[in-house]
C-alpha positions, -999 to +999 in steps of 0.1 A: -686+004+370-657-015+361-629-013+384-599-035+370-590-049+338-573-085+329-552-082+298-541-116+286-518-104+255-523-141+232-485-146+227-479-173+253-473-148+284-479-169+322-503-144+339-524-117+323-515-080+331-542-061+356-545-026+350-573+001+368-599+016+351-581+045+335-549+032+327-526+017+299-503-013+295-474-013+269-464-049+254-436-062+230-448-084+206-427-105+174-441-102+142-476-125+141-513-128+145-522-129+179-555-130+204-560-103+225-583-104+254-595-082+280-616-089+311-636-062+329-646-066+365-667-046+383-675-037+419-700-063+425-675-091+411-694-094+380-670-097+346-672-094+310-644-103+284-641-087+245-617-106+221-599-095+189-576-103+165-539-086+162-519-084+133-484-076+140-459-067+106-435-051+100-419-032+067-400-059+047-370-046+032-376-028+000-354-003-026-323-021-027-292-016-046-265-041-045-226-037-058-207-065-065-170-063-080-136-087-081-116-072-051-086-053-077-059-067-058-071-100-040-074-132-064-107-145-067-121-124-039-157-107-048-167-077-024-206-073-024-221-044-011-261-034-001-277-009+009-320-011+016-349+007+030-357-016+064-330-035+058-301-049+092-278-071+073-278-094+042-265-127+035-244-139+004-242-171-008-216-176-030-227-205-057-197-219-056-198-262-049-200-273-018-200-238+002-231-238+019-228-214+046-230-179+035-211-144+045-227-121+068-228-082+068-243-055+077-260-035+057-239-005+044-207-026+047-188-050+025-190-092+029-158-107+013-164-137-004-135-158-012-138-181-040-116-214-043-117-210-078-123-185-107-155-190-128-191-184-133-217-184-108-248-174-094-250-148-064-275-155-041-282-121-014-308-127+014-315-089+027-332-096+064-347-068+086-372-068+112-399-086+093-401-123+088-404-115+049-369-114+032-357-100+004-336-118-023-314-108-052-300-132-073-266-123-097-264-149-123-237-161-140-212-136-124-178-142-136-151-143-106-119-137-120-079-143-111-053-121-110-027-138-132-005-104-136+002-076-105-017-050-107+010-026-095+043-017-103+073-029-078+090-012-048+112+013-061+147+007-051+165+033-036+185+059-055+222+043-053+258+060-071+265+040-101+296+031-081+278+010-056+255-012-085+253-035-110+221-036-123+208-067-148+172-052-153+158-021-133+143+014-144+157+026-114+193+023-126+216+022-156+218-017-168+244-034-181+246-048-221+230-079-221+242-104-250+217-125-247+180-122-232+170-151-230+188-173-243+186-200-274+186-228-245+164-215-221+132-230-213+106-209-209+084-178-231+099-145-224+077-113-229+086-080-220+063-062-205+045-026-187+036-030-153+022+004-143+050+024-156+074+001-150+093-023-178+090-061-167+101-093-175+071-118-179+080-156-178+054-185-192+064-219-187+094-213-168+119-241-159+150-218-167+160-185-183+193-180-193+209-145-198+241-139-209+262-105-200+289-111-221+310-139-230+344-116-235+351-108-201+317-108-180+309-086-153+325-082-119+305-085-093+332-091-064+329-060-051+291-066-050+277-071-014+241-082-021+220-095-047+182-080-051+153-092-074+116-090-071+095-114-082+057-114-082+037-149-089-002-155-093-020-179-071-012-216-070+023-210-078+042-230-053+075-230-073+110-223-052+130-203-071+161-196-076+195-173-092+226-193-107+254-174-114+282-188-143+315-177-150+328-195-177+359-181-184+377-190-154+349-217-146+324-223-120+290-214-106+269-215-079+228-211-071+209-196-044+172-201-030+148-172-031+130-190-002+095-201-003+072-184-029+051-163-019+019-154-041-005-126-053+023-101-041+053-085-053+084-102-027+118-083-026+144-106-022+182-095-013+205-123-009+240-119+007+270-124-018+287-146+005+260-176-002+276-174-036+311-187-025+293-224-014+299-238-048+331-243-076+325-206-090+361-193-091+358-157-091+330-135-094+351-110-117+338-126-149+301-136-144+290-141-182+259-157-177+228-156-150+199-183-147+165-176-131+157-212-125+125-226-114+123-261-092+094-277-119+074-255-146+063-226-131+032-212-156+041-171-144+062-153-129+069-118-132+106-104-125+116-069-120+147-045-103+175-074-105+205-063-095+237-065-072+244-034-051+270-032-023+266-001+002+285+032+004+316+036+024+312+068+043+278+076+032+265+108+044+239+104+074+212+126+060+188+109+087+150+109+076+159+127+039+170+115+011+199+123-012+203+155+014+242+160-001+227+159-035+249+135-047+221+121-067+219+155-083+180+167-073+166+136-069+136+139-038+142+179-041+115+201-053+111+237-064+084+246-036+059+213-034+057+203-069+062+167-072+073+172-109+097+198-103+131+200-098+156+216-077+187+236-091+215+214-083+255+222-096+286+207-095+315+230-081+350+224-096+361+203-070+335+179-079+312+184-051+274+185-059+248+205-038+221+230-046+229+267-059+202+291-068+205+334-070+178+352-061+178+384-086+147+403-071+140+404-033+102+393-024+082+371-001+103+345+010+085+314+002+088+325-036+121+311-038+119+274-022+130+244-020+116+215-001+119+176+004+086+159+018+091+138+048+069+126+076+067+147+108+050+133+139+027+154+158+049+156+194+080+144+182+114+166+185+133+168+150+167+189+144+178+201+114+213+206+100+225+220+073+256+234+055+251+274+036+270+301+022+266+328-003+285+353-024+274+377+000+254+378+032+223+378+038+193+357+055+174+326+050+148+306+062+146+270+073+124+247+084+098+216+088+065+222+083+034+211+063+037+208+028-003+224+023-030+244+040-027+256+068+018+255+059+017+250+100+059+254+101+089+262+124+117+276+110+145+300+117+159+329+099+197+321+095+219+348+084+249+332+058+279+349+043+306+337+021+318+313+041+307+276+043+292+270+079+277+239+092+242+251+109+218+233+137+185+234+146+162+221+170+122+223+168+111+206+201+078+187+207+066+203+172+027+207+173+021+193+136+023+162+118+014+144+081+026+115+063+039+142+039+051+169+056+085+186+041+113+199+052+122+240+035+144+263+027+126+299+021+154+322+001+133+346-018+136+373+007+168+389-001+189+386-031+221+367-037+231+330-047+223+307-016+238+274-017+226+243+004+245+207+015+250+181+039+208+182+050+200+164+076+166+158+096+171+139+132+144+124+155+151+133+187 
């Protein structure tokens, strides 16, 4: 009978594998055709050896979907997606001239192909798996485009009292008359424009812009701090820009750099005042005219929230809020969490502004609310302040919490009367957090105008 086996396995390995009668070997093997022999010896020394053919394969990737899109905010960036049955990772090759090396990625995540310029070409993706046999899927004639406008609307400048700006061109703000916009001598296509929802200024073939205020008595801007302006420009637009300003009844001007341009994003420039002073401008009591000038033909650029702003003297620390002495009437204040709502805010006779609300009918207390959203950080120790008083006394509820399900909050019940007291809370090592949490104020529980000012929320 046979006692031991030889099993030489036909894919190059040194020494065959012995193995007793009775048992089993396991091997590894690449995909292939391979020669597998095994030699029987028996007791007396005699052998015998059988041969045969092994066909290694494997499944070839098969069912495949592939995505391919322009990235929405990256110029001339395509993001190309697949997904396959048998199927590790995929290759792309772009088309493009001269880039022969392609982008790797796994399958079920994204290779970013960056293009050097926009245009037509022909996708090649390799999808590779186990097997030796590939799969390939060819996009023809794909168009890669450029982002030559943003595809978003600006920051959104802070709210500011009309005091403490002068604003050229901003939805944020009230603008001043302009005369002119542009002007007869300016050199460059003007179009006004919709960004989002916000009104823009798009310049084509820009070497200057002119804009006149008024040539009567100007604007003042001396009591003016800082100049903002944000300017977006497409790729390949190297241009420094830069903002004169001209007073031309008592004479002068002077310009100042927005830096180095900066592409494919919107940049929010604020440049100090004082960098105006450097030139013959007399007085910055009578600007009548303002140039956006460009150092050599810019093709695009995109202008939006110009405008000179100085800050508040004695402005009310309201912490992580805004507006929390509701000087900005109910700006960032919401009846419960309703982002289009509005709080009830009054002005008293002396002129101050805060929020006022009566509660005719007494019921849960969350029915009557206000809120402001703010972000809490799961750990972090936050006090809250607040001024209150009513026409009579009774309770109130306030707070920090979460502005959805589960409303996680701490709060305390405050009792107010007629008189106006300043009250403080601390919620310590809170056991919540969101990007958009809120601070509230629950007042339907009782009846009674409650009146709120002077909120403040402190990180501890």
């Amino acid at each position: 009978g046979v006692v031991v086996f030889d099993i030489d396995f036909g894919d190059g390995t040194e020494e065959p594998v012995s193995i007793e009668n009775g048992e089993s070997v396991t091997h590894v093997y690449e995909e292939g055709t391979y020669t597998v022999s095994a030699t029987a010896y028996g007791v007396t020394g005699l052998s015998s050896t059988i041969s045969k053919e092994l066909v290694v394969s494997f499944q070839a990737p098969t069912n495949i979907s592939v995505n391919i899109e322009n990235d929405p905010v990256v110029s001339k960036q395509v993001n190309v997606t697949v997904s396959a049955d048998f199927a590790v990772y995929f290759e792309v090759y772009s088309g493009e001239t001269g880039v022969i090396d392609p982008v790797t990625a796994n399958i079920g995540e994204t290779a970013i192909v960056q293009y050097n310029e926009a245009g037509f070409y022909d996708i090649t993706i390799v999808v590779l798996g186990a097997a030796i046999e590939t799969l390939t899927y060819v996009e023809e004639n794909y168009e890669v485009t450029e982002i030559l406008a943003p595809t978003e609307s600006a920051p959104t400048p802070q709210p500011r009292q009309p005091e403490d700006v002068v604003s050229i061109f901003s939805d944020a703000y009230s603008n001043v008359t302009l005369d002119e916009l542009p002007t007869s001598w300016s050199s460059s296509d003007f179009n006004a424009t919709i960004i989002g929802s916000d009104n823009v200024w798009q310049f084509s073939n820009i070497d200057f812009v002119g804009i006149v205020t008024n040539y009567s008595q100007g604007i003042d801007l001396s009591q003016m701090e800082m100049m903002h302006i944000d300017y977006w420009v497409p790729d390949g637009i190297t241009n420094e820009l830069m903002v004169k300003i001209v007073n031309t009844i008592d004479g002068g001007e002077d310009i100042e750099s927005l830096g180095n341009t900066v592409s494919g994003s919107w940049q929010s420039i604020d440049i100090d005042m004082t960098g105006f002073d450097g030139g013959d401008l007399s007085n910055k009591e009578k600007i009548t005219q303002l140039l956006i000038d460009s150092d050599g033909v810019a093709s695009t650029v995109y202008i939006d929230n110009f405008y000179f702003y100085k800050e508040p003297t004695n402005a009310f620390d309201d912490g992580l809020l805004v507006n929390g002495d509701f000087e900005l009437g109910s700006e960032f204040w919401l009846i419960g969490v309703d982002p289009s709502s509005a709080a009830p805010v009054v002005v008293d006779s002396d002129g101050n502004t805060h929020y006022s609300v009566n509660v005719n009918s007494a019921g849960n207390p969350w029915e009557v609310n206000t809120s402001q959203f703010v972000e809490l950080i799961n750990g972090e120790t936050y006090t809250l302040i607040f001024d209150a008083w009513s026409d009579t006394n009774r309770d109130i509820i306030a707070g920090i919490g979460l502005s959805a399900d589960p409303w996680t909050n701490v709060a305390e019940t405050t009792s107010i009367t007629t008189t106006r007291t300043t009250y403080s809370y601390t919620f310590e090592a809170i056991g919540f957090g969101n990007p958009q949490a809120r601070v509230l104020f629950d007042l339907g529980a009782d009846t009674g105008v409650v009146n709120l000012d002077n909120v403040s929320l402190l990180i501890e």
